[in-house]
BALOBA-1460 file (C-alpha; in Angstrom, 3 decimals):
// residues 339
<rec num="1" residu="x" x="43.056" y="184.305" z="6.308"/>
<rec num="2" residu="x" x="39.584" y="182.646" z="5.365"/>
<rec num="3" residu="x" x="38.871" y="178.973" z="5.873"/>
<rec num="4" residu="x" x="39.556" y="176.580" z="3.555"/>
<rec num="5" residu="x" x="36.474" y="176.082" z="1.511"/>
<rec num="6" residu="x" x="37.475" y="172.612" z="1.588"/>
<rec num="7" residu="x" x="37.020" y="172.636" z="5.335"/>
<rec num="8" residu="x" x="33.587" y="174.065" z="4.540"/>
<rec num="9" residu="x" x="32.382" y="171.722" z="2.351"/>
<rec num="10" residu="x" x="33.545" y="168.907" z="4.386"/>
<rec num="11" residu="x" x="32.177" y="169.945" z="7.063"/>
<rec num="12" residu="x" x="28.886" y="171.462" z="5.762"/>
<rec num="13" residu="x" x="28.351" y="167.773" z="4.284"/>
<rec num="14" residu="x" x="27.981" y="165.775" z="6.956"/>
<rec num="15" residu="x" x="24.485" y="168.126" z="7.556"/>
<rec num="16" residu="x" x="23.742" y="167.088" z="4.108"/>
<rec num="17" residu="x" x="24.191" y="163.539" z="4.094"/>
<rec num="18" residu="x" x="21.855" y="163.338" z="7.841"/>
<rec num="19" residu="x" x="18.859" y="165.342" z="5.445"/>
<rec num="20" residu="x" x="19.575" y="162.712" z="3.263"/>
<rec num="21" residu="x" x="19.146" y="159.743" z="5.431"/>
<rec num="22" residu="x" x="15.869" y="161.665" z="7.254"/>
<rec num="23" residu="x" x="14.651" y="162.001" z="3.698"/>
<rec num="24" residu="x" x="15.126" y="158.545" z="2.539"/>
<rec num="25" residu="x" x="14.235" y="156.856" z="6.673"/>
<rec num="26" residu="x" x="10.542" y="158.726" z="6.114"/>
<rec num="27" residu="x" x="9.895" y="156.695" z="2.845"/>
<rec num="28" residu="x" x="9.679" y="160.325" z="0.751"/>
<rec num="29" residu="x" x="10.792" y="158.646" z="-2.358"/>
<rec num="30" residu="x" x="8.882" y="156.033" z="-2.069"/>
<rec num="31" residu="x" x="5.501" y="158.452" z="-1.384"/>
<rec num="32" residu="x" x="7.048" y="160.657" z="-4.339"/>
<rec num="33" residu="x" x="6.651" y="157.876" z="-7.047"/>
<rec num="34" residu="x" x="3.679" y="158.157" z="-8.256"/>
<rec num="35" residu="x" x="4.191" y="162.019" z="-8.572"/>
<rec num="36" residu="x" x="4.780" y="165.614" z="-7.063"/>
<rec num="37" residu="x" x="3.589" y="166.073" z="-3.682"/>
<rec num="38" residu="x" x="3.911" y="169.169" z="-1.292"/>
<rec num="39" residu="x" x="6.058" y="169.134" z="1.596"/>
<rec num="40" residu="x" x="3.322" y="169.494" z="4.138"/>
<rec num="41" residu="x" x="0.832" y="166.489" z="2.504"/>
<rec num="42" residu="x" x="4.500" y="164.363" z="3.002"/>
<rec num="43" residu="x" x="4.607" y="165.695" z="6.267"/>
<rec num="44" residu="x" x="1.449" y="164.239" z="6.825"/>
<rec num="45" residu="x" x="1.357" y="161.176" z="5.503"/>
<rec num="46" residu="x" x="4.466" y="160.204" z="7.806"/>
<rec num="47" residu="x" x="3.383" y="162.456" z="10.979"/>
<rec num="48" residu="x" x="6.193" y="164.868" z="11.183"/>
<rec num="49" residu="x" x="6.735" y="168.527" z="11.208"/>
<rec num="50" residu="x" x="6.378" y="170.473" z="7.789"/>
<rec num="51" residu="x" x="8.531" y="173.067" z="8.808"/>
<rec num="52" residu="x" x="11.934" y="171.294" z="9.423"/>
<rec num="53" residu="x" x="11.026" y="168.289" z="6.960"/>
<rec num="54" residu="x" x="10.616" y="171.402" z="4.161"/>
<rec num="55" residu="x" x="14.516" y="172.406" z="5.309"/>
<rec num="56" residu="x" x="15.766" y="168.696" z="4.749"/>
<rec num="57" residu="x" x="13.886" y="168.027" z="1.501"/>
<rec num="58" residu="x" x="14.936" y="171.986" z="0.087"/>
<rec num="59" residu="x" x="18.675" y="170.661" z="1.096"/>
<rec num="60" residu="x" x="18.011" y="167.144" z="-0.809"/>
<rec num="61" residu="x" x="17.045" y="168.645" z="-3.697"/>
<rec num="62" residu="x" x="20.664" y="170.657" z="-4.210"/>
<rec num="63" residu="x" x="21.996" y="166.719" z="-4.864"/>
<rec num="64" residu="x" x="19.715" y="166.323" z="-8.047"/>
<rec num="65" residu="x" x="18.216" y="163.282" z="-6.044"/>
<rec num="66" residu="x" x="14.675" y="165.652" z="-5.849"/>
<rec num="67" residu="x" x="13.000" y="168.490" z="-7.466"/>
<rec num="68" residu="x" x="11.892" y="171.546" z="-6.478"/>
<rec num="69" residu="x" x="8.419" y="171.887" z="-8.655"/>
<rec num="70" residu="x" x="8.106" y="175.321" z="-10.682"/>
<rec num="71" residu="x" x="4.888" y="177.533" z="-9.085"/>
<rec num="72" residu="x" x="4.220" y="179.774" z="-6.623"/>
<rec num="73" residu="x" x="3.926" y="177.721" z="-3.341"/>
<rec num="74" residu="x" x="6.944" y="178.518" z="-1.101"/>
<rec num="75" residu="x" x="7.854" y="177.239" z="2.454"/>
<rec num="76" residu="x" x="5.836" y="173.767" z="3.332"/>
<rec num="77" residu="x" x="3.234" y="174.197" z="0.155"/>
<rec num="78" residu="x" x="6.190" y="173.904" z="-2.383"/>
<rec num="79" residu="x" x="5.831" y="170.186" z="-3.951"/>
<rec num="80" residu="x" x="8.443" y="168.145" z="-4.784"/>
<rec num="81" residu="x" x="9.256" y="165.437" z="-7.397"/>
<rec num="82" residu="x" x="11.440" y="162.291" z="-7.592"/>
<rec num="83" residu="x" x="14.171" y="162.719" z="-9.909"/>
<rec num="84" residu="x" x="15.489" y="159.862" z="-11.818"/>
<rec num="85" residu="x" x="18.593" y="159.650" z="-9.525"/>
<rec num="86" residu="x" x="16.527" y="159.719" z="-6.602"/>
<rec num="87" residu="x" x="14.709" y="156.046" z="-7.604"/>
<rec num="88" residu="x" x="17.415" y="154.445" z="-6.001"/>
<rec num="89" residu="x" x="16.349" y="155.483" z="-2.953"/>
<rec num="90" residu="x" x="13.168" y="153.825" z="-2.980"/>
<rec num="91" residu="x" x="12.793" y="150.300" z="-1.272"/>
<rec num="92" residu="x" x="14.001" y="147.476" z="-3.094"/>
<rec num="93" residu="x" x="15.866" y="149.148" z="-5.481"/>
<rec num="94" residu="x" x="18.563" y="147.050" z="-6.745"/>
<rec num="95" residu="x" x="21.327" y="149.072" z="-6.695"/>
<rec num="96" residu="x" x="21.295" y="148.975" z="-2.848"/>
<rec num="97" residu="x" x="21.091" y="152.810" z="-2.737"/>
<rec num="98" residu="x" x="18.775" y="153.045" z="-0.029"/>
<rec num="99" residu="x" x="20.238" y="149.943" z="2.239"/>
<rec num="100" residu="x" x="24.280" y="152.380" z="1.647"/>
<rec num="101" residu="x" x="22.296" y="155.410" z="3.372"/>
<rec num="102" residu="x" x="20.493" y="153.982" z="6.113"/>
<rec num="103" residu="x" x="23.341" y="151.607" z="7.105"/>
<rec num="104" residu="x" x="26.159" y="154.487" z="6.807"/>
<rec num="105" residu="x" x="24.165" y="156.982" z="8.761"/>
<rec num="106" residu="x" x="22.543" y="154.283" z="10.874"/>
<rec num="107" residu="x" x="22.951" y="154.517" z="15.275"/>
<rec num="108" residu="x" x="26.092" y="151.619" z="14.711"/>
<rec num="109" residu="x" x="27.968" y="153.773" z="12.201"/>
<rec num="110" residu="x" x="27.278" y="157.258" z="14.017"/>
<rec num="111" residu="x" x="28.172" y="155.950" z="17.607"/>
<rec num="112" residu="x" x="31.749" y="154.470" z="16.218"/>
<rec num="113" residu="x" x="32.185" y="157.639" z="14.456"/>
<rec num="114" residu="x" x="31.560" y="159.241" z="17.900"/>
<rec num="115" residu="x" x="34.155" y="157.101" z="19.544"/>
<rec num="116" residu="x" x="36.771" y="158.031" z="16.236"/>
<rec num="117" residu="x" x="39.005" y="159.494" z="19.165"/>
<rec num="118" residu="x" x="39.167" y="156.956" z="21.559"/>
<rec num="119" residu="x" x="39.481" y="154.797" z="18.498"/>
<rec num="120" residu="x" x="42.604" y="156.311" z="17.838"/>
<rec num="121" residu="x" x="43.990" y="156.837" z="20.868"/>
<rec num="122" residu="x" x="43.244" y="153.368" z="22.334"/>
<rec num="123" residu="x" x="43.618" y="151.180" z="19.366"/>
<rec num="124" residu="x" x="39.778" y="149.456" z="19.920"/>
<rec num="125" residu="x" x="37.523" y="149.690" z="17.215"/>
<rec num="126" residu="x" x="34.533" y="151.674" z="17.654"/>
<rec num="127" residu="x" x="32.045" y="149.046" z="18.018"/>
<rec num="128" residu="x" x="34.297" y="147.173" z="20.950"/>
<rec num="129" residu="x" x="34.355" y="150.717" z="22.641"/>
<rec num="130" residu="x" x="30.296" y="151.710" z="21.553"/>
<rec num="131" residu="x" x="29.111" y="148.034" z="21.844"/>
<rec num="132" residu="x" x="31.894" y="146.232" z="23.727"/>
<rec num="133" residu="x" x="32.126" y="143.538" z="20.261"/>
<rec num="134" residu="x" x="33.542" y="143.475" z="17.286"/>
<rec num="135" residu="x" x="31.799" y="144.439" z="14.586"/>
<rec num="136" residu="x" x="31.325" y="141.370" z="12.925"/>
<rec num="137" residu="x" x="29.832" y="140.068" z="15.637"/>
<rec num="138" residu="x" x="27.502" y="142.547" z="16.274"/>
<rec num="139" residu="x" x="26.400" y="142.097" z="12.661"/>
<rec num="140" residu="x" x="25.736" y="138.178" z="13.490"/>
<rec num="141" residu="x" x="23.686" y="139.482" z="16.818"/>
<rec num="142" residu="x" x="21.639" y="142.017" z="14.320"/>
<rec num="143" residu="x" x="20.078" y="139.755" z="11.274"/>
<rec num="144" residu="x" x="18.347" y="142.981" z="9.790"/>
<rec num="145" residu="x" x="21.013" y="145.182" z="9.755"/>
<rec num="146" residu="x" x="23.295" y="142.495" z="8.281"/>
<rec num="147" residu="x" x="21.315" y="142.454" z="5.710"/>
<rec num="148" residu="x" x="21.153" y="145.688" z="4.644"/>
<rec num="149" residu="x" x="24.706" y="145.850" z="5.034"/>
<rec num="150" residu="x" x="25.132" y="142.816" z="2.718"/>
<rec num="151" residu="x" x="22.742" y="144.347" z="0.479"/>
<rec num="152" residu="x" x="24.811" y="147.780" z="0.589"/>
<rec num="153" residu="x" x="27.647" y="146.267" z="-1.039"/>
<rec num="154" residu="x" x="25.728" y="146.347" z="-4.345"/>
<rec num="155" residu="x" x="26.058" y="150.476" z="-3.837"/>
<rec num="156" residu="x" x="29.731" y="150.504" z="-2.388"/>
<rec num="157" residu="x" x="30.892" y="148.501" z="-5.030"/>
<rec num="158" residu="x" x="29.165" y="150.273" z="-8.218"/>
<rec num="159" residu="x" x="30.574" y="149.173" z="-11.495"/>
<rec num="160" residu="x" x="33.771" y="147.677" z="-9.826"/>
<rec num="161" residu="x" x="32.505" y="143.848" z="-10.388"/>
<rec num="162" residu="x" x="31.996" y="144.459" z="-13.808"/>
<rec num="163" residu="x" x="34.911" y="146.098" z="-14.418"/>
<rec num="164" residu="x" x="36.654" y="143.203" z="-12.796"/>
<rec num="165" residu="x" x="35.246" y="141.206" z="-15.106"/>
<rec num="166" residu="x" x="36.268" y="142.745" z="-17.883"/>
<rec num="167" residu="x" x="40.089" y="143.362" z="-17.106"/>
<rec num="168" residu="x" x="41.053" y="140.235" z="-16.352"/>
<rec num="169" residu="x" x="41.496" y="137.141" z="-18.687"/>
<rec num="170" residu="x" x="39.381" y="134.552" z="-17.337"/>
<rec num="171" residu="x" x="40.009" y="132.796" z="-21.133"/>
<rec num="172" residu="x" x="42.192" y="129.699" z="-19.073"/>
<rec num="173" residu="x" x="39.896" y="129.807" z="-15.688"/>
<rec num="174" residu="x" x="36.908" y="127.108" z="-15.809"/>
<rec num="175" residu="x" x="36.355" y="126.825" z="-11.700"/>
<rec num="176" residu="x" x="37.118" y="129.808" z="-9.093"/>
<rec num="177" residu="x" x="36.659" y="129.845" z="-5.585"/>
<rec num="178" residu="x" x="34.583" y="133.267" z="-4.288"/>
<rec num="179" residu="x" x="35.810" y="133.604" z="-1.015"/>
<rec num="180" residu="x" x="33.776" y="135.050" z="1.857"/>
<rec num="181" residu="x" x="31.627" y="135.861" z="-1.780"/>
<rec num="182" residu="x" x="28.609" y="137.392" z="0.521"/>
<rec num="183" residu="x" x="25.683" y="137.443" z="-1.369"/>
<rec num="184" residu="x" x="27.030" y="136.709" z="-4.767"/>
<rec num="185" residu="x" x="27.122" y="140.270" z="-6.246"/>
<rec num="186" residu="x" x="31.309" y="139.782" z="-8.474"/>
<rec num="187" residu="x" x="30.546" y="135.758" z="-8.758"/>
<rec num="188" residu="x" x="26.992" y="136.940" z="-10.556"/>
<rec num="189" residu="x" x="28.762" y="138.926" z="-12.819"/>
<rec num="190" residu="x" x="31.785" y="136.565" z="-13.187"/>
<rec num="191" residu="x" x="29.371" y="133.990" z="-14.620"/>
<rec num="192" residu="x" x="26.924" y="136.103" z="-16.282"/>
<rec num="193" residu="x" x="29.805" y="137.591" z="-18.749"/>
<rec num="194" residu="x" x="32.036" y="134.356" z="-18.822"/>
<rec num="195" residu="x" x="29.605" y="131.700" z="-19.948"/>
<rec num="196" residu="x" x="32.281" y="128.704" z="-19.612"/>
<rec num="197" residu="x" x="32.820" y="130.176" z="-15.991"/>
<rec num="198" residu="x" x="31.710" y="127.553" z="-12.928"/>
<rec num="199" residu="x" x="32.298" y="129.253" z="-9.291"/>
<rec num="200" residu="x" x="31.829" y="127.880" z="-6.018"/>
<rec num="201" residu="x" x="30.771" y="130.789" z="-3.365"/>
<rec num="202" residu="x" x="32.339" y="130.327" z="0.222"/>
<rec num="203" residu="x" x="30.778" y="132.028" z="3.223"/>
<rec num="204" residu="x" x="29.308" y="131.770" z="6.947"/>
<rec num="205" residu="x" x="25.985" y="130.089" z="7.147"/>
<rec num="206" residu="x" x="24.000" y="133.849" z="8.097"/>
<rec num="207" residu="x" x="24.644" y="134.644" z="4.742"/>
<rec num="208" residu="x" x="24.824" y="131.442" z="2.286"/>
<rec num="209" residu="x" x="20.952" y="131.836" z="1.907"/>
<rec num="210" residu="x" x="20.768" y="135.344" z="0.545"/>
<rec num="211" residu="x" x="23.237" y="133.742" z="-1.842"/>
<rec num="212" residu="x" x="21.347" y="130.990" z="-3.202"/>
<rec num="213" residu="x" x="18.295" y="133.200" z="-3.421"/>
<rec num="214" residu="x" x="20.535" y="135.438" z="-5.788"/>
<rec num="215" residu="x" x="21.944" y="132.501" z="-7.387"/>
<rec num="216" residu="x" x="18.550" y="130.897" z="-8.474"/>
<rec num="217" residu="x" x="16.902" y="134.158" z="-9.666"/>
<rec num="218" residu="x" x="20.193" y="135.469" z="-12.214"/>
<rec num="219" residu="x" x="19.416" y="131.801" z="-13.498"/>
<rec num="220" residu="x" x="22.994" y="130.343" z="-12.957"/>
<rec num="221" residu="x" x="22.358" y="127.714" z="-10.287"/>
<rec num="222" residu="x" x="24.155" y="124.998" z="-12.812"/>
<rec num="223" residu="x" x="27.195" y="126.608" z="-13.145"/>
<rec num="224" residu="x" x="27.578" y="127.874" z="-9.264"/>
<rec num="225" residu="x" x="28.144" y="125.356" z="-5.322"/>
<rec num="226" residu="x" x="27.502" y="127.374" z="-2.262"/>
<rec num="227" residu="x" x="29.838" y="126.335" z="0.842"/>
<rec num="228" residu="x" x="29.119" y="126.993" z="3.904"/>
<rec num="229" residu="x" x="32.143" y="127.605" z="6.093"/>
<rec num="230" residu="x" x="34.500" y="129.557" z="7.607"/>
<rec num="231" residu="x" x="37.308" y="130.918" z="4.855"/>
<rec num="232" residu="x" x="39.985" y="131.003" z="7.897"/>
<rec num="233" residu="x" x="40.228" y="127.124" z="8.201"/>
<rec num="234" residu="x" x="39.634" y="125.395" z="4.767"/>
<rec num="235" residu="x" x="38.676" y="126.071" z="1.172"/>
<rec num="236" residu="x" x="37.754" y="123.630" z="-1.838"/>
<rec num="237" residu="x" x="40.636" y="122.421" z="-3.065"/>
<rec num="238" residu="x" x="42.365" y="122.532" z="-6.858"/>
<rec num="239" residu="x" x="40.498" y="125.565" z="-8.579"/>
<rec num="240" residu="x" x="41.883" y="127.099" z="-11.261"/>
<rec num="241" residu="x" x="41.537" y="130.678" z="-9.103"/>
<rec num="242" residu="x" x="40.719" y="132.024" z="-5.574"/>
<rec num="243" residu="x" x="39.258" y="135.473" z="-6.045"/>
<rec num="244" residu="x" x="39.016" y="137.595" z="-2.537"/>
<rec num="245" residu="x" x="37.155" y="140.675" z="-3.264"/>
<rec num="246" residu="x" x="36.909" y="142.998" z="-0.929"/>
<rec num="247" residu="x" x="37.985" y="140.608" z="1.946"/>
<rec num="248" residu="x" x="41.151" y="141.525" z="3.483"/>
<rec num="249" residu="x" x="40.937" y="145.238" z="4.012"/>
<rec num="250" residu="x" x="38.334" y="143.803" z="6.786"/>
<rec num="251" residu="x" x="41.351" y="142.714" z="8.361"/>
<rec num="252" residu="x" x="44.790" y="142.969" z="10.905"/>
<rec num="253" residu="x" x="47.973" y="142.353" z="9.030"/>
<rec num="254" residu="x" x="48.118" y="138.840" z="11.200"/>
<rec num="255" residu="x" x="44.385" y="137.740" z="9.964"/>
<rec num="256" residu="x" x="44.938" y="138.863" z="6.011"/>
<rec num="257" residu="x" x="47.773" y="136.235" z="6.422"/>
<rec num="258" residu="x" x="45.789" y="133.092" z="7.909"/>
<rec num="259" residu="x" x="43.451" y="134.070" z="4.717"/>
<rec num="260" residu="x" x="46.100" y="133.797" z="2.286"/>
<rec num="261" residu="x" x="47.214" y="130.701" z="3.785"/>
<rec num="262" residu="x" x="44.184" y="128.872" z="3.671"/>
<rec num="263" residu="x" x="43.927" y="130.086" z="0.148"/>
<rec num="264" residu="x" x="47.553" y="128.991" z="-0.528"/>
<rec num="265" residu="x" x="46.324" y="125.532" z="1.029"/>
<rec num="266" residu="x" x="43.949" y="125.033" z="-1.727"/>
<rec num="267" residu="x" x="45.946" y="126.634" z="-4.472"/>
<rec num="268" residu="x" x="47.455" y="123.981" z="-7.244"/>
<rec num="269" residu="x" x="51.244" y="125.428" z="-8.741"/>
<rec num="270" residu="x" x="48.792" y="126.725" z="-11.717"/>
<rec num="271" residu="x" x="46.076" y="128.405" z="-9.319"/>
<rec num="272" residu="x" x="46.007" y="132.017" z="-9.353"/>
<rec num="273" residu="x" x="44.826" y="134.434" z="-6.511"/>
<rec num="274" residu="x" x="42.964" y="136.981" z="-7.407"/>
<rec num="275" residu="x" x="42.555" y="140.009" z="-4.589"/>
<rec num="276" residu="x" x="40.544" y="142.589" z="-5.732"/>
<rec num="277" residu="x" x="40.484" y="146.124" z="-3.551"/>
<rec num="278" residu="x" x="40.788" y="149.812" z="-3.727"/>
<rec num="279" residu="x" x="44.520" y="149.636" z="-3.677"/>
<rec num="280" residu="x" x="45.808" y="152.960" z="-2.320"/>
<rec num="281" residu="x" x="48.221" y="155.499" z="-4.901"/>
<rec num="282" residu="x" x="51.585" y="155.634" z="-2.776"/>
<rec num="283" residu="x" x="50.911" y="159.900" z="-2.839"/>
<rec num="284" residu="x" x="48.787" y="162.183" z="-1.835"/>
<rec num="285" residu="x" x="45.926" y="161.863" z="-4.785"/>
<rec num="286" residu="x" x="42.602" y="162.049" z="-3.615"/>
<rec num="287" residu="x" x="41.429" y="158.166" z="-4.100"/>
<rec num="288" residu="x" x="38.068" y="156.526" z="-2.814"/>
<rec num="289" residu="x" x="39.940" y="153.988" z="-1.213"/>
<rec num="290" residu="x" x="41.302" y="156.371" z="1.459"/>
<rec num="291" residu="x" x="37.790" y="157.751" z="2.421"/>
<rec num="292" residu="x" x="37.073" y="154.015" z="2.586"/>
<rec num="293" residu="x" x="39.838" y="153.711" z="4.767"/>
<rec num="294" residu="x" x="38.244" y="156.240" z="7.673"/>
<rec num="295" residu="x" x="35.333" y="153.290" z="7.312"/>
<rec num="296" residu="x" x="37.390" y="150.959" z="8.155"/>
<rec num="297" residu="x" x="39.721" y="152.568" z="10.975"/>
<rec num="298" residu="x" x="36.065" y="153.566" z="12.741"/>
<rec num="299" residu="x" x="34.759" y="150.075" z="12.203"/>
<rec num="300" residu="x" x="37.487" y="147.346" z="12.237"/>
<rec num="301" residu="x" x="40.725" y="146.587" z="12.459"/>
<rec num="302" residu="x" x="41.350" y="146.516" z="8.929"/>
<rec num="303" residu="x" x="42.623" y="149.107" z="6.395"/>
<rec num="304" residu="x" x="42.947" y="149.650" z="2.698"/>
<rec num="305" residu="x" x="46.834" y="149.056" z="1.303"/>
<rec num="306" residu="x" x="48.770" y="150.293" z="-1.322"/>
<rec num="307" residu="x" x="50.371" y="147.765" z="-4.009"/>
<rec num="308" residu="x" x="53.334" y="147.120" z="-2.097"/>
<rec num="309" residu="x" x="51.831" y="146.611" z="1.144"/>
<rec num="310" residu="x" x="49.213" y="143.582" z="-0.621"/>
<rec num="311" residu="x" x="52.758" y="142.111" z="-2.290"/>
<rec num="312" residu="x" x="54.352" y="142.092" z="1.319"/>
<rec num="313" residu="x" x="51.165" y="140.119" z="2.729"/>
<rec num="314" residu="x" x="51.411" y="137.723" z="-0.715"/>
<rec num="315" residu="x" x="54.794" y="136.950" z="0.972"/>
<rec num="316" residu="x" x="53.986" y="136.271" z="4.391"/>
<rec num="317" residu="x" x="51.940" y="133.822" z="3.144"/>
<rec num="318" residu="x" x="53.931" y="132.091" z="0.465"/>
<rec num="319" residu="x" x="52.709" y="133.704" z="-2.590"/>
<rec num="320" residu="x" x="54.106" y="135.971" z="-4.796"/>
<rec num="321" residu="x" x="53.042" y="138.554" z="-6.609"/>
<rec num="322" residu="x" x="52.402" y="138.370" z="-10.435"/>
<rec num="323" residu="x" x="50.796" y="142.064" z="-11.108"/>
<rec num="324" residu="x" x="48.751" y="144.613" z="-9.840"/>
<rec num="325" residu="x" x="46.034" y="145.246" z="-12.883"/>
<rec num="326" residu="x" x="43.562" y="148.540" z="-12.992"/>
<rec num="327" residu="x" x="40.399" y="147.984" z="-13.970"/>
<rec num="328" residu="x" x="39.315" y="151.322" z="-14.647"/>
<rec num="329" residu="x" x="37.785" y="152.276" z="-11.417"/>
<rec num="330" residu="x" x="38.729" y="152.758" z="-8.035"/>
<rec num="331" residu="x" x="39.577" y="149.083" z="-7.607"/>
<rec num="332" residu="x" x="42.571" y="147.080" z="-8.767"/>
<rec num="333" residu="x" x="43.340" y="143.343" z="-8.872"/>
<rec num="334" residu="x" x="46.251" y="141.897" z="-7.143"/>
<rec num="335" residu="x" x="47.443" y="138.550" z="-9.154"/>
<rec num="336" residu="x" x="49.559" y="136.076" z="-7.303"/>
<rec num="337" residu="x" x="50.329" y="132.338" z="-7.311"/>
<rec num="338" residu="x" x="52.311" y="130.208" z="-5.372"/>
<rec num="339" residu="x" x="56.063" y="130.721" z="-4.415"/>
């Protein structure tokens, strides 16, 4: 019987997405930008091998990210262009292309990947075993990688904010609370298609700048607070909603419920919560959300849910579930209010 070619792929794909990190840690699409460029002049320029940079770039280029250039150089001579795809690996690209790869094949993620079985069969998260903390708190010990990682949420969450602004009705919402809102990226596009919008952007002080700075440049500053403070003990009070996007599937069962509380503190009898995740099918269908799950297990405690697990958490904490709403992508939005 022959191997799955599922197994193949899978496996054969972890080799491609390394090449693709090597690739984009050298600066090669930067260097490509202002044209072609043979593998051994990029070789070069960054003080590597040809040979073995060649193999990585020939591999890149099967992702339409690069170009193999038509002529007759082969091995190291061949030159090789920047597609449009691969701009967004260039530095300071805003879609946060380049900040996904080097944080998701960065030493933090590849050492708790190499501690996935001890992860499993001691119940510590890969970072307590790797690192001996929680990854959070490694991430407020590491103020560069944090922000890449804040900065790869632009990638990870791809159209979702927008589509989560267009599937709900925010037609009887004037004020919503962002909570643990990051750097701004769903508020942004909350109040950039809902003119009548105001928001008020909760977070921990390491990351309340990066938010402002956001804030200011998409021109919004008058419609948009930034809080500083912990989302586990207290929230502004009396908003018409509480969005959490992308919050609790950080999070232990126990945790996602002192969340909801403090958001139920806040909450008015006409407040709505708004949770906004990849919420799991209840089957077997392939879904992002469960590839984002293997993220999480490696990383954290938390986990991506399925409807009915989110409604049971609602409960816990004294809300109750209104809906679950698709948007169209591979996140929904949970709707509650209070009980």
């Amino acid at each position: 019987m022959r191997t799955p070619r599922i197994v193949l792929d899978t496996m054969h794909a972890t080799f491609l997405a390394r090449a693709m990190y090597v690739v984009t840690d050298l600066g090669v699409p930067d260097l490509l930008a202002d044209g072609p460029m043979s593998c051994a002049s990029l070789a070069a320029r960054r003080g590597v091998e040809p040979v073995p940079l060649h193999q990585m770039l020939r591999a890149v280029a099967t992702t339409g990210l690069l170009r193999t250039d038509p002529g007759p150089e082969t091995g190291p001579q061949q030159r090789f262009s920047l597609t449009e795809s691969g701009q967004s690996l260039r530095e300071g690209h805003p879609s946060g292309t380049r900040d996904m790869v080097l944080t998701m094949q960065g030493e933090l993620f590849w050492d708790a990947l190499r501690v996935l079985p001890e992860r499993v069969a001691e119940g510590r998260t890969g970072p307590e075993i790797a690192y001996g903390k929680p990854f959070f708190e490694l991430m407020a010990d590491r103020p560069a990688e944090a922000t890449r990682f804040n900065r790869m949420m632009i990638a990870t969450s791809g159209d979702e904010s927008a589509a989560v602004a267009g599937a709900y009705d925010f037609s009887g919402i004037e004020k919503f609370v962002d909570v643990g809102g990051g750097i701004g990226t769903v508020l942004l596009e909350l109040l950039l298609r809902h003119p009548h919008l105001h928001g008020v952007l909760v977070d921990l002080p390491g990351v309340t700048e990066q938010a402002r700075q956001n804030i200011a440049a998409a021109g919004v500053s008058a419609r948009c607070e930034v809080v500083e403070g912990d989302f586990l003990d207290s929230l502004p009070t009396g908003a018409d909603a509480y969005l959490l996007s992308r919050i609790l599937h950080d999070w232990d069962d126990e945790t996602c419920v002192r969340v909801l509380r403090s958001c139920a503190r806040a909450m008015t009898r006409s407040s709505r919560l708004l949770v906004v995740e990849k919420v799991l099918p209840d089957d077997d269908e392939p879904h992002l959300g469960k590839r984002l799950d293997l993220i999480m297990a490696a990383l954290t405690h938390g986990r991506e849910r399925t409807a009915a697990e989110y409604a049971e958490l609602l409960a816990a904490a004294g809300l109750r579930t209104i809906r679950h709403l698709p948007t169209g992508t591979a996140a929904g939005i949970i709707e509650g209010a209070l009980t």
